[in-house]
C-alpha positions as CSV (number, residue, x, y, z in Angstrom):
1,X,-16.3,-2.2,-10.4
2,X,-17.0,-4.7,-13.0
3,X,-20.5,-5.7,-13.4
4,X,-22.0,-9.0,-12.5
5,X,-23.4,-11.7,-15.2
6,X,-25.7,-14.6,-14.4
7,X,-23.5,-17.8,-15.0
8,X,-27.2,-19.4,-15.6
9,X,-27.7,-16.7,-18.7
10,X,-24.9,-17.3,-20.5
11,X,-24.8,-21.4,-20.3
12,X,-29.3,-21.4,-21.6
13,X,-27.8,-19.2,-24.2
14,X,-24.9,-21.3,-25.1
15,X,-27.0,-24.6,-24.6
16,X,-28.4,-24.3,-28.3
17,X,-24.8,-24.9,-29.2
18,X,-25.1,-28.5,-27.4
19,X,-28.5,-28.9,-29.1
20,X,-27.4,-27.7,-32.6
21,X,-24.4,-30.2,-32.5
22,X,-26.6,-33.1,-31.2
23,X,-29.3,-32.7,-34.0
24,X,-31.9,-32.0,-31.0
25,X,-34.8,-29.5,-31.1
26,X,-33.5,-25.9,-30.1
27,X,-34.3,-25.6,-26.6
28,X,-33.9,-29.4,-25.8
29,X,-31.0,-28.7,-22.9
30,X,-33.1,-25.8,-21.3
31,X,-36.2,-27.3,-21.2
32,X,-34.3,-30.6,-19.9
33,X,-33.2,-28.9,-17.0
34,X,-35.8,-27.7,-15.9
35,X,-37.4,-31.3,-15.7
36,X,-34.6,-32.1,-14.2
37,X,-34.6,-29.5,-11.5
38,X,-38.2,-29.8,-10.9
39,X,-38.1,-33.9,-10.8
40,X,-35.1,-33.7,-8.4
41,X,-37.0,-31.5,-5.7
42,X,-39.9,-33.9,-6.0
43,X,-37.7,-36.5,-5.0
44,X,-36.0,-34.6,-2.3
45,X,-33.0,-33.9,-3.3
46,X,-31.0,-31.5,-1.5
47,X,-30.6,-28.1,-2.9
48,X,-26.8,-28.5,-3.9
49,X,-27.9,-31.7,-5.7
50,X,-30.5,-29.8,-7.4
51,X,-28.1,-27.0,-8.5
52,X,-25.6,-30.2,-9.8
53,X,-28.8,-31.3,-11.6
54,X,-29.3,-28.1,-12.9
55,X,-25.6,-27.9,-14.6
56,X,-25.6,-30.7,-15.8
57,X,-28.4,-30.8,-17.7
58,X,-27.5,-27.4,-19.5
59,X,-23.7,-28.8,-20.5
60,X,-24.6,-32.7,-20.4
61,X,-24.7,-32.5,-24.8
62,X,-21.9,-30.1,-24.9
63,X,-18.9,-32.4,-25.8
64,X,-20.9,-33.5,-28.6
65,X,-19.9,-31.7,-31.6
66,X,-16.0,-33.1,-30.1
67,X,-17.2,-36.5,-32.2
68,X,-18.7,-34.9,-35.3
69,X,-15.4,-36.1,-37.4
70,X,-15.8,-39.4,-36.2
71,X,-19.0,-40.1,-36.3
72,X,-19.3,-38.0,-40.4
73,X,-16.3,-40.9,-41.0
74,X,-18.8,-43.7,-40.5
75,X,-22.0,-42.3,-41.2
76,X,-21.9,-39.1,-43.7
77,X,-24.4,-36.7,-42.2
78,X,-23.4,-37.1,-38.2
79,X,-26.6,-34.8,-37.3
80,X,-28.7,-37.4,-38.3
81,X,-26.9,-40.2,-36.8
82,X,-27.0,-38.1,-33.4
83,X,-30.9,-38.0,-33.9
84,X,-31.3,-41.4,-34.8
85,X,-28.6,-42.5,-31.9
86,X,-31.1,-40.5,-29.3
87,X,-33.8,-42.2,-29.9
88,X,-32.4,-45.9,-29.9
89,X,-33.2,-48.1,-26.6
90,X,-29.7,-49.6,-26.7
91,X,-30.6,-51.6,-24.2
92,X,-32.9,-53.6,-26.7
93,X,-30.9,-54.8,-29.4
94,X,-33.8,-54.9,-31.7
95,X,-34.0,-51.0,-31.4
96,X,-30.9,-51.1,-33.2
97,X,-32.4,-52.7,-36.2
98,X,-35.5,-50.6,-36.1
99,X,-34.3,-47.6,-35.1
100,X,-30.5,-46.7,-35.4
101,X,-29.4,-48.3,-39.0
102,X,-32.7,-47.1,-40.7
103,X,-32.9,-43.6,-39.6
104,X,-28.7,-43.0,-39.8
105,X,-28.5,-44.5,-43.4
106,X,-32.0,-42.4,-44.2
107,X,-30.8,-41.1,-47.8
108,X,-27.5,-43.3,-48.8
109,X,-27.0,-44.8,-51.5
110,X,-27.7,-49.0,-51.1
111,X,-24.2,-50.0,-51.1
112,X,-23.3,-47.2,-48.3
113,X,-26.4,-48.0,-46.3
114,X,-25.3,-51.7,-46.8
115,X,-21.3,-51.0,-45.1
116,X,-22.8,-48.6,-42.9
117,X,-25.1,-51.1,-41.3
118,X,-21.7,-53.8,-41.5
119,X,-20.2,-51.5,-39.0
120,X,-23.0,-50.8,-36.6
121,X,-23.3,-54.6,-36.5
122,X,-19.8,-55.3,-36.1
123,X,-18.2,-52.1,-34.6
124,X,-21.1,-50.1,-33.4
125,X,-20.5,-50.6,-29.3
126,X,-17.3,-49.9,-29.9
127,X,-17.8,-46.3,-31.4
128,X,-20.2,-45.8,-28.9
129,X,-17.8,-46.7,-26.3
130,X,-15.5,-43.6,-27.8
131,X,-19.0,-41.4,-28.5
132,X,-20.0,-41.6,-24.5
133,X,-16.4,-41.3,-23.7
134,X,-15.1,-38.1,-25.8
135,X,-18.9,-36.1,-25.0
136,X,-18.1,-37.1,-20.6
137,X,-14.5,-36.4,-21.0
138,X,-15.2,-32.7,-23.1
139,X,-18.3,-32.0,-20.9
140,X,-16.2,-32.6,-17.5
141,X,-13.4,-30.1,-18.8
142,X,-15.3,-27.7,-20.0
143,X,-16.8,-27.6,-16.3
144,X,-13.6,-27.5,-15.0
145,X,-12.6,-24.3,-16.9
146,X,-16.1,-21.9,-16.2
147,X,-15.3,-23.0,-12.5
148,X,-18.4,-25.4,-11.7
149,X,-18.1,-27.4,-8.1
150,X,-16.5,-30.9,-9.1
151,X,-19.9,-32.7,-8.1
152,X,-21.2,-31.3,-11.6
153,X,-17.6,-32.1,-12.7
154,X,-18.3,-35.8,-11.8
155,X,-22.1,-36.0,-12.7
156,X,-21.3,-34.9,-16.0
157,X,-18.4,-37.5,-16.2
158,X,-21.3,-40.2,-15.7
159,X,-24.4,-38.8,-17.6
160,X,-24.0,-41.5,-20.4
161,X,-24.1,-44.5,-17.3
162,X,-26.3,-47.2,-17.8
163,X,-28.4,-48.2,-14.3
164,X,-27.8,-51.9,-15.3
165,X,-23.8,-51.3,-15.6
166,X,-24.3,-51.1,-19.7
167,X,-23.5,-47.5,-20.1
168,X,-19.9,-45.9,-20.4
169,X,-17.2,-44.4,-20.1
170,X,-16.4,-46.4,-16.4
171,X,-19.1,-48.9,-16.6
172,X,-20.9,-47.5,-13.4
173,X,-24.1,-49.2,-12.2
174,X,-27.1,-48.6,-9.8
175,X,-26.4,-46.0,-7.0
176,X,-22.7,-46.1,-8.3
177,X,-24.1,-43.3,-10.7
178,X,-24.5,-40.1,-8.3
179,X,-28.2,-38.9,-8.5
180,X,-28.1,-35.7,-10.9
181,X,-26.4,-37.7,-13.4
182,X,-29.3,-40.8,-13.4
183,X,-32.1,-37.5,-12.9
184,X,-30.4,-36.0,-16.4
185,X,-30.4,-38.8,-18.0
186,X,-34.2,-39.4,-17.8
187,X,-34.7,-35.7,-17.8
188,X,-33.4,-35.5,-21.0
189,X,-35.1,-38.6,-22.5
190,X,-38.4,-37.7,-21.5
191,X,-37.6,-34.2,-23.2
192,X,-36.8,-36.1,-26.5
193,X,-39.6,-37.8,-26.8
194,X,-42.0,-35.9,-25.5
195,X,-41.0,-33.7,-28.4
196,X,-41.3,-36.3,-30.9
197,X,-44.9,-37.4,-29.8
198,X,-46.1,-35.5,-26.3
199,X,-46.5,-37.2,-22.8
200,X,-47.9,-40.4,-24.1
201,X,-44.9,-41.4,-25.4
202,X,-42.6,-39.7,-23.3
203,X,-43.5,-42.0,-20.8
204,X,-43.4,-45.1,-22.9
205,X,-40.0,-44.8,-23.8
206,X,-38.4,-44.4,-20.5
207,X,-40.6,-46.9,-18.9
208,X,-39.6,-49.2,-21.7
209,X,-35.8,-47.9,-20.6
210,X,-36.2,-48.2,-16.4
211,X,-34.0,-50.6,-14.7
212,X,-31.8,-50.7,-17.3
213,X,-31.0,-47.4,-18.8
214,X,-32.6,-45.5,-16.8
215,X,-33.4,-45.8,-13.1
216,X,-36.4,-46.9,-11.9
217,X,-37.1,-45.5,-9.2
218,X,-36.8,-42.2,-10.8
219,X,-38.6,-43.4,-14.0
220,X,-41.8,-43.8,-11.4
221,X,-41.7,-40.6,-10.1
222,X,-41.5,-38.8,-13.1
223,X,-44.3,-41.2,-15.0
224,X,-46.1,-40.0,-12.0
225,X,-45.9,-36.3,-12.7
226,X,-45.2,-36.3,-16.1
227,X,-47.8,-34.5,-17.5
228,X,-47.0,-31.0,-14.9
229,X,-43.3,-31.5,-15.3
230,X,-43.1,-31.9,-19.4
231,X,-46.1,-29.0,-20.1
232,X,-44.6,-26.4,-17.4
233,X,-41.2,-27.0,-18.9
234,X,-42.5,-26.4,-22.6
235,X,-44.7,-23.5,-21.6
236,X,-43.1,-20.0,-22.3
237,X,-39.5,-19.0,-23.1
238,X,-37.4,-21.8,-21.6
239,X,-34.6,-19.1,-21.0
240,X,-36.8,-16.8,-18.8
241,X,-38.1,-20.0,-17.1
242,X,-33.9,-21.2,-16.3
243,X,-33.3,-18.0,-14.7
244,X,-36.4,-18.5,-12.4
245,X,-35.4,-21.9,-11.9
246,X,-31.8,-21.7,-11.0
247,X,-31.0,-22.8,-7.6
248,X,-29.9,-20.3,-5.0
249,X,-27.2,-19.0,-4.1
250,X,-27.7,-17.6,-8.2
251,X,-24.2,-18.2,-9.8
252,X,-22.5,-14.6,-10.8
253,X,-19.5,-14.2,-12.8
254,X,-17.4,-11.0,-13.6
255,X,-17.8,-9.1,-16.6
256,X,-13.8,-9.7,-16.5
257,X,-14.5,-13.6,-16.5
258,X,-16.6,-13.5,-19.9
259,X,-13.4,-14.3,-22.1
260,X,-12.8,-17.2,-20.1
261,X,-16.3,-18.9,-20.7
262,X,-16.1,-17.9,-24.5
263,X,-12.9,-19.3,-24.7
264,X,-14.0,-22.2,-23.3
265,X,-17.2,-22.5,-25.8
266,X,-15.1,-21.3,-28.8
267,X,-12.4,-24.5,-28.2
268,X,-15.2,-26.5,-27.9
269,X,-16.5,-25.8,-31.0
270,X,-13.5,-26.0,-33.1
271,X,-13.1,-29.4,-32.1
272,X,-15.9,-30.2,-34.7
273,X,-12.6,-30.7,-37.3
274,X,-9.5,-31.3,-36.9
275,X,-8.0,-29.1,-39.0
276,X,-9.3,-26.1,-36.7
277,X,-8.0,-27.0,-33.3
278,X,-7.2,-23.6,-31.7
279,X,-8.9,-21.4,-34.5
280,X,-11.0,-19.4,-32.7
281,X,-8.3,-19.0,-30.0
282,X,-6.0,-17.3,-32.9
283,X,-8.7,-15.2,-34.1
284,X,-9.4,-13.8,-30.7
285,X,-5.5,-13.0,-30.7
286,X,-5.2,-11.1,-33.8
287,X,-8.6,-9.1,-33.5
288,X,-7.3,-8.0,-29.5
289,X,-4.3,-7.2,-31.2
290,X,-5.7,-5.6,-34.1
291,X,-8.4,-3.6,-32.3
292,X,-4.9,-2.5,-30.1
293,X,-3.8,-0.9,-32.8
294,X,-6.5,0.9,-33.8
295,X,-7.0,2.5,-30.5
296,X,-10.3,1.1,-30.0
297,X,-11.3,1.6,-26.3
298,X,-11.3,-1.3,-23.8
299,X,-15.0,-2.3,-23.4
300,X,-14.9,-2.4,-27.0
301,X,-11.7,-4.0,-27.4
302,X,-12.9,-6.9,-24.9
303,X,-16.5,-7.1,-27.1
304,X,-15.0,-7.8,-29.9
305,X,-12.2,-10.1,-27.9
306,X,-15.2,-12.4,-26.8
307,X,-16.9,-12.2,-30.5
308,X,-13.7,-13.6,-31.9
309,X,-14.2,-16.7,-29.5
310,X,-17.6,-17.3,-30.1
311,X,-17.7,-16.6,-34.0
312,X,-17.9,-20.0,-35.4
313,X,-20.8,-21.6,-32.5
314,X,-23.1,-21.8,-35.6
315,X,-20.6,-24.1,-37.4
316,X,-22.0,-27.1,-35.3
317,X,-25.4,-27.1,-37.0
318,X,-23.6,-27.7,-40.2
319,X,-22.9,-31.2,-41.0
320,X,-18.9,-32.4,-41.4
321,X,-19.6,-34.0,-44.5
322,X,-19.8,-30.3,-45.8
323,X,-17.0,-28.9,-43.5
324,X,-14.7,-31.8,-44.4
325,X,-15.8,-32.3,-48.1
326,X,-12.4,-32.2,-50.4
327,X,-14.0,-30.5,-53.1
328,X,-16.1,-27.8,-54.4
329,X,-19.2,-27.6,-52.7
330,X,-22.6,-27.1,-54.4
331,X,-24.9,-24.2,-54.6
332,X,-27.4,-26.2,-51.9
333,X,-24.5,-27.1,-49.7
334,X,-23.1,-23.7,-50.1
335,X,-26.5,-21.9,-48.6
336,X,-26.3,-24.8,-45.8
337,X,-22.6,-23.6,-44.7
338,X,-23.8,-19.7,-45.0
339,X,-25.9,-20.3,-42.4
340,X,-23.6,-21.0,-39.9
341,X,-22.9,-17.1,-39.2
342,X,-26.9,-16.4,-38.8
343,X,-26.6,-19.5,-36.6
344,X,-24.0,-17.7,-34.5
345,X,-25.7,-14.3,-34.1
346,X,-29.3,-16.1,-32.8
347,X,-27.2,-18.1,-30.4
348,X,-25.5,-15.4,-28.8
349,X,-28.6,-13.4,-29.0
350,X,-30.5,-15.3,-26.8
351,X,-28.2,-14.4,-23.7
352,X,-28.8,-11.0,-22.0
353,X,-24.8,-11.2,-21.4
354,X,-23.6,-12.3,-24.9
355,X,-26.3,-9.9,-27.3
356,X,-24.1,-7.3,-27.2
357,X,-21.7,-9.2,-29.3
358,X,-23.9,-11.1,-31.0
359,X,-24.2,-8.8,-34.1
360,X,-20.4,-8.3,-34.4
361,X,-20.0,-12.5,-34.2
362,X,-22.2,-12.8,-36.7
363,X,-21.0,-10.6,-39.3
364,X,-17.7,-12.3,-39.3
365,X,-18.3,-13.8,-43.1
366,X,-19.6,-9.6,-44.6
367,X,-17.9,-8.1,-47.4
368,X,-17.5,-4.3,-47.9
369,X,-18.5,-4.9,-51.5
370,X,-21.6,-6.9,-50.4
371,X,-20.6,-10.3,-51.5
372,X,-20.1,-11.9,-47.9
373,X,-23.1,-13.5,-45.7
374,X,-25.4,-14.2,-43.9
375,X,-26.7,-10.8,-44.6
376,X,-25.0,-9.6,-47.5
377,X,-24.2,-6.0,-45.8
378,X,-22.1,-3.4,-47.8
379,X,-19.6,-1.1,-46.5
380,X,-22.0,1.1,-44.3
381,X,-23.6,-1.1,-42.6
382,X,-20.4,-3.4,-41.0
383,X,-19.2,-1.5,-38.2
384,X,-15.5,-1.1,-37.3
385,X,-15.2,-4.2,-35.1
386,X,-17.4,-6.8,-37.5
387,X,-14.4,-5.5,-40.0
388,X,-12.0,-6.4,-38.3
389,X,-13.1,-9.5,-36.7
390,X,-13.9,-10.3,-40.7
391,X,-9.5,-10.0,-41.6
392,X,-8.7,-11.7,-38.4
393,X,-11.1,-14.7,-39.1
394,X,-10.2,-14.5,-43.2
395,X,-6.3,-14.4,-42.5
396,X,-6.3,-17.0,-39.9
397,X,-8.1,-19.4,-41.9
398,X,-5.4,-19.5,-44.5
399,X,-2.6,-20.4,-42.3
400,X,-5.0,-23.4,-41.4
401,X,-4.7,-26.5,-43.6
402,X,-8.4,-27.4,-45.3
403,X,-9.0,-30.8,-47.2
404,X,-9.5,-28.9,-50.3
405,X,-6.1,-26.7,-49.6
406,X,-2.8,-26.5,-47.9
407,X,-2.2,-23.9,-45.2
408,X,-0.4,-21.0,-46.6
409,X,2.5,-19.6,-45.0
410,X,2.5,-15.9,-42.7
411,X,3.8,-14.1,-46.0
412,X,1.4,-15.3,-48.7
413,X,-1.9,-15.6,-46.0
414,X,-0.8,-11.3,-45.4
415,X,-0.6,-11.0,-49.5
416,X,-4.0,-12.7,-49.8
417,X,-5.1,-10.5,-46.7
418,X,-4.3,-7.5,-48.8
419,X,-5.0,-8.4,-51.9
420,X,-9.0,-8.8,-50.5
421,X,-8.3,-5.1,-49.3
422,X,-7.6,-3.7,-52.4
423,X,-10.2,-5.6,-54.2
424,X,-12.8,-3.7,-52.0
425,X,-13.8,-6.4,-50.2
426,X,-12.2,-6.6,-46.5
427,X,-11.2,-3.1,-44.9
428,X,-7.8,-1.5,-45.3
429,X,-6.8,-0.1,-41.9
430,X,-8.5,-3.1,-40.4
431,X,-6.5,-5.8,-42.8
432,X,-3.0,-3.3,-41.4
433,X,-3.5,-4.2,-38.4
434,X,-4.4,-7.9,-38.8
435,X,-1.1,-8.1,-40.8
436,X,0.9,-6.3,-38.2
437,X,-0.6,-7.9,-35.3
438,X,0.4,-11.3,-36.6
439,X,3.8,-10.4,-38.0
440,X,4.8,-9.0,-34.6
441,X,3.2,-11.9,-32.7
442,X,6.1,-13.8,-31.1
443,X,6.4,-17.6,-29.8
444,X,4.2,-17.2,-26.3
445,X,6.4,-18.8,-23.5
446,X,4.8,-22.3,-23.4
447,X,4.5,-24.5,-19.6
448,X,7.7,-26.6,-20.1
449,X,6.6,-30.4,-21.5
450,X,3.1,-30.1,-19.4
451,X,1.7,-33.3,-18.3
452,X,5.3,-34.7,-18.1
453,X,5.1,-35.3,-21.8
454,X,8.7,-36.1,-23.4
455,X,9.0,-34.2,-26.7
456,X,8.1,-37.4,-28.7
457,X,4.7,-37.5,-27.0
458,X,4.1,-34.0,-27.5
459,X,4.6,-35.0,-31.6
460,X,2.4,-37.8,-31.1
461,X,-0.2,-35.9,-29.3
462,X,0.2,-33.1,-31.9
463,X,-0.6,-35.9,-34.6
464,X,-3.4,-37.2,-32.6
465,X,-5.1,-34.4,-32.7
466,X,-5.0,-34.2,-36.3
467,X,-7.4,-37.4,-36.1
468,X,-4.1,-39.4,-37.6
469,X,-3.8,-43.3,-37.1
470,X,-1.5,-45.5,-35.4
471,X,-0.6,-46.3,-38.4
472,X,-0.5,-43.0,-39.8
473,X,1.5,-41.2,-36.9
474,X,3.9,-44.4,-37.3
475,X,4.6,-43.3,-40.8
476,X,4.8,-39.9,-39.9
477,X,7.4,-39.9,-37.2
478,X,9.4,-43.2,-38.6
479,X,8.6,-45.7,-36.4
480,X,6.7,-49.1,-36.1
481,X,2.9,-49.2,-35.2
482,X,3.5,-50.4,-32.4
483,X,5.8,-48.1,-30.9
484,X,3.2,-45.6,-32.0
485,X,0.3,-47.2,-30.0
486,X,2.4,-47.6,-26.6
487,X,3.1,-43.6,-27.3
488,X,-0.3,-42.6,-27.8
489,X,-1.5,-44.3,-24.4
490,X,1.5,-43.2,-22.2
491,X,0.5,-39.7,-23.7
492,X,-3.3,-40.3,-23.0
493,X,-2.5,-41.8,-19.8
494,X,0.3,-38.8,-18.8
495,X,-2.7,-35.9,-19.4
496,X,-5.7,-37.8,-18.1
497,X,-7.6,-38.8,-21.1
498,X,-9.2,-41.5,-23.1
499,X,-10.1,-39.7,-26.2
500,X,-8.5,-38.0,-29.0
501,X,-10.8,-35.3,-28.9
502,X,-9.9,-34.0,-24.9
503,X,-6.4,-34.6,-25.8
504,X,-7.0,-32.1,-28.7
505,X,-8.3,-29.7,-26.3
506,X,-5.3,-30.3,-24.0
507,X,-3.0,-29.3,-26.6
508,X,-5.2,-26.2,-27.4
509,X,-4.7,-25.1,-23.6
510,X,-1.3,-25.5,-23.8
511,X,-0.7,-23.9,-27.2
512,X,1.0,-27.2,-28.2
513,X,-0.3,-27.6,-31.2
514,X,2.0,-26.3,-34.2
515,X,2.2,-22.5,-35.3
516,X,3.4,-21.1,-39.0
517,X,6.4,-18.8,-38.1
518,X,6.5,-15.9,-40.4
């Protein structure tokens, strides 16, 4: 019988992701909760809207990495406009002058900072209107697929609501919000600042936000118990503290079901750029397939399946500016994107379910020869599955298109592949079975136009993804702009969405996006 797994331990663990991604302090979603939780039983909430509450608040920052290229387009280093964006009272338009354009443009050059500021001015509540929009939309789906009751569905639909009818993505107001959605948002707020300055101004800033941000009534009760309810939650290890914390019934899932939720964590991730849509998917594919070959035994096989999803989590601590830059990068931004894979292994390490594979994930950048990182390990010390998780990540990434690089065809990616082999660098037998794996890997049978799409939308949608424009995809496909818009909403519209980024992941799930035939 397959053993059980605490649904609550693997999302604390996978929180730092959400934190990483939105520039917070690690531990930021954890400790949140369990403010939240605590809050919401002072209150009176029932226990199934405490367990919502509880959700919520550990997935409520999850879609946030989804607007990294985005927000890196406007403002360079996105990590620090997250910060800066977390700590504006948006309901205060002078916040936005104090707060937001100082601390985003914190480092560019005058002329930058000057445009940059243009465009909060001008534009600013219109990107947050997509921000708010693509982190609900992500968060809600990514609920949907680890099986959470729709009430957390919905809650986290609404957690960037405004009580005064300001917030978005529907523009929900008062007791329209549903109650562990207006007990996160204040949860999390208090957590913020109580961070940057303790309880004192903890409770300045949301009472400075109640009745219009936040809601009041809830803003009182927490001022009330503040001090208990911010010191419990930052006293031990906030993990250990979820676990007691968690609502009963205590949520299990199958040791079967673990490739589902690291699937679901790995596409969120590779939504950071557009030019990896569906990477870690692929990888997860041709190290199964690989490790298949190799005769590697199930548990094994299925470790090293789930590694393969959840390599790259560490990537969304990295700013876009690096992931995205065109050229070479410098020594400094080099040693920032190395430390993606160490990123990786402590993430996973902090889950009782995901350490067994936390070593292999991170390892996914070593080099038999010693060159590779975050360690620098040589051939003895990378066991079998790292090595092969190492080809299956290195081949896959040069079918992939990078702004520096095209993508390179099956043929020369499974030269390259070997050529690395031969060199001493990436293992032999493991590279074999990489190369055979994805030679032999045939079209899967896709769901027939899903979402009703006609085969023009699915281009469009395919384009979308990409992060192209109206204009762009116009050019593209050879017709006018306009054409091109009514497309892109009938497609939006046909799958549910508002936002590029959950249409992205909707053509991950349905392996729509294009594939280099061999």
């Amino acid at each position: 019988m397959a053993a059980k797994l605490r649904l609550a331990d693997l999302l604390a663990g996978l929180s730092l992701v959400a934190d990483l991604g939105y520039g917070l302090v690690p531990g930021h979603a954890m400790r949140s909760c369990l403010v939240g939780v605590a809050l919401g039983r002072k209150v009176g909430l029932s226990e199934r809207d405490v367990a919502e509450t509880f959700y919520t608040l550990l997935l409520s920052h999850v879609g946030c990495a989804a607007f990294s290229h985005e927000m890196s387009a406007v403002f360079g280093d996105e990590l620090m406009a997250n910060r800066a964006a977390a700590r504006t009272n948006f309901a205060d338009p002078k916040d936005i002058f104090v707060t937001l354009i100082p601390e985003s443009t914190r480092g560019l050059p005058p002329l930058a900072r000057a445009r940059t500021a243009a465009f909060i001015v001008a534009r600013g509540r219109e990107l947050g209107r997509s921000y708010c929009s693509t982190v609900c939309e992500i968060a809600k789906e990514t609920a949907r697929r680890i099986d959470l009751p729709e009430g957390v569905q919905s809650a986290l639909l609404q957690v960037k609501e405004s009580w005064n009818g300001s917030g978005f993505p529907q523009g929900l107001r008062g007791e329209e919000i549903q109650a562990p959605a207006r007990i996160a948002r204040v949860a999390s707020e208090a957590v913020l600042f109580y961070d940057l300055g303790g309880v004192d101004l903890s409770t300045h800033a949301v009472t400075r936000r109640a009745g219009s941000l936040l809601d009041p009534a809830l803003v009182h009760d927490f001022v009330v118990n503040a001090h208990g309810l911010l010191e419990e939650a930052a006293a031990g290890d906030p993990r250990e503290a979820i676990l007691a914390a968690e609502p009963e019934p205590v949520v299990e899932k199958h040791e079967d079901d673990l490739p589902d939720v690291a699937s679901a964590f790995g596409d969120l991730v590779d939504l950071k750029t557009p030019f990896t849509h569906g990477h870690s998917k692929e990888v997860a594919r041709l190290a199964k397939g690989a490790a298949e070959r190799l005769s590697f035994d199930g548990p094994a096989t299925e470790r090293l399946y789930v590694a393969a999803f959840l390599h790259d989590v560490g990537k969304v601590g990295i700013s876009d500016q690096l992931w995205e830059k065109p050229g070479p990068l410098t020594g400094p931004e080099w040693e920032q994107v190395r430390m993606h894979a160490y990123h990786t292994e402590r993430i996973l390490a902090t889950s009782k379910a995901l350490e067994p594979v936390a070593r292999i994930a991170g390892m996914h950048h070593e080099r038999l020869d010693g060159s590779g990182y975050h360690r620098g390990c040589r051939a003895g010390e990378i066991p079998e599955p790292a090595r092969v998780l190492a080809a299956a990540d290195a081949f896959q990434t040069m079918t992939e298109d990078r702004p520096y690089r095209a993508a390179l065809d099956l043929e020369r990616a499974a030269k390259e592949l070997e050529a690395l082999a031969e060199s001493g660098k990436l293992d032999p037998a493991a590279v074999a079975a990489v190369v055979e794996t994805a030679g032999q890997r045939v079209h899967r049978r896709r769901e027939l136009r899903p979402g009703g799409l006609t085969n023009r939308e699915i281009e469009v949608l395919r384009l979308v993804a990409r992060a192209c424009s109206n204009r762009e995809i116009a050019d593209q496909l050879h017709i006018s702009q306009r054409t091109a818009e009514h497309h892109v909403q009938n497609t939006y519209a046909k799958i549910g969405v508002t936002t590029r980024s959950a249409a992205a992941l909707f053509a991950i799930k349905h392996d729509l996006l294009p594939s280099l035939e061999s």
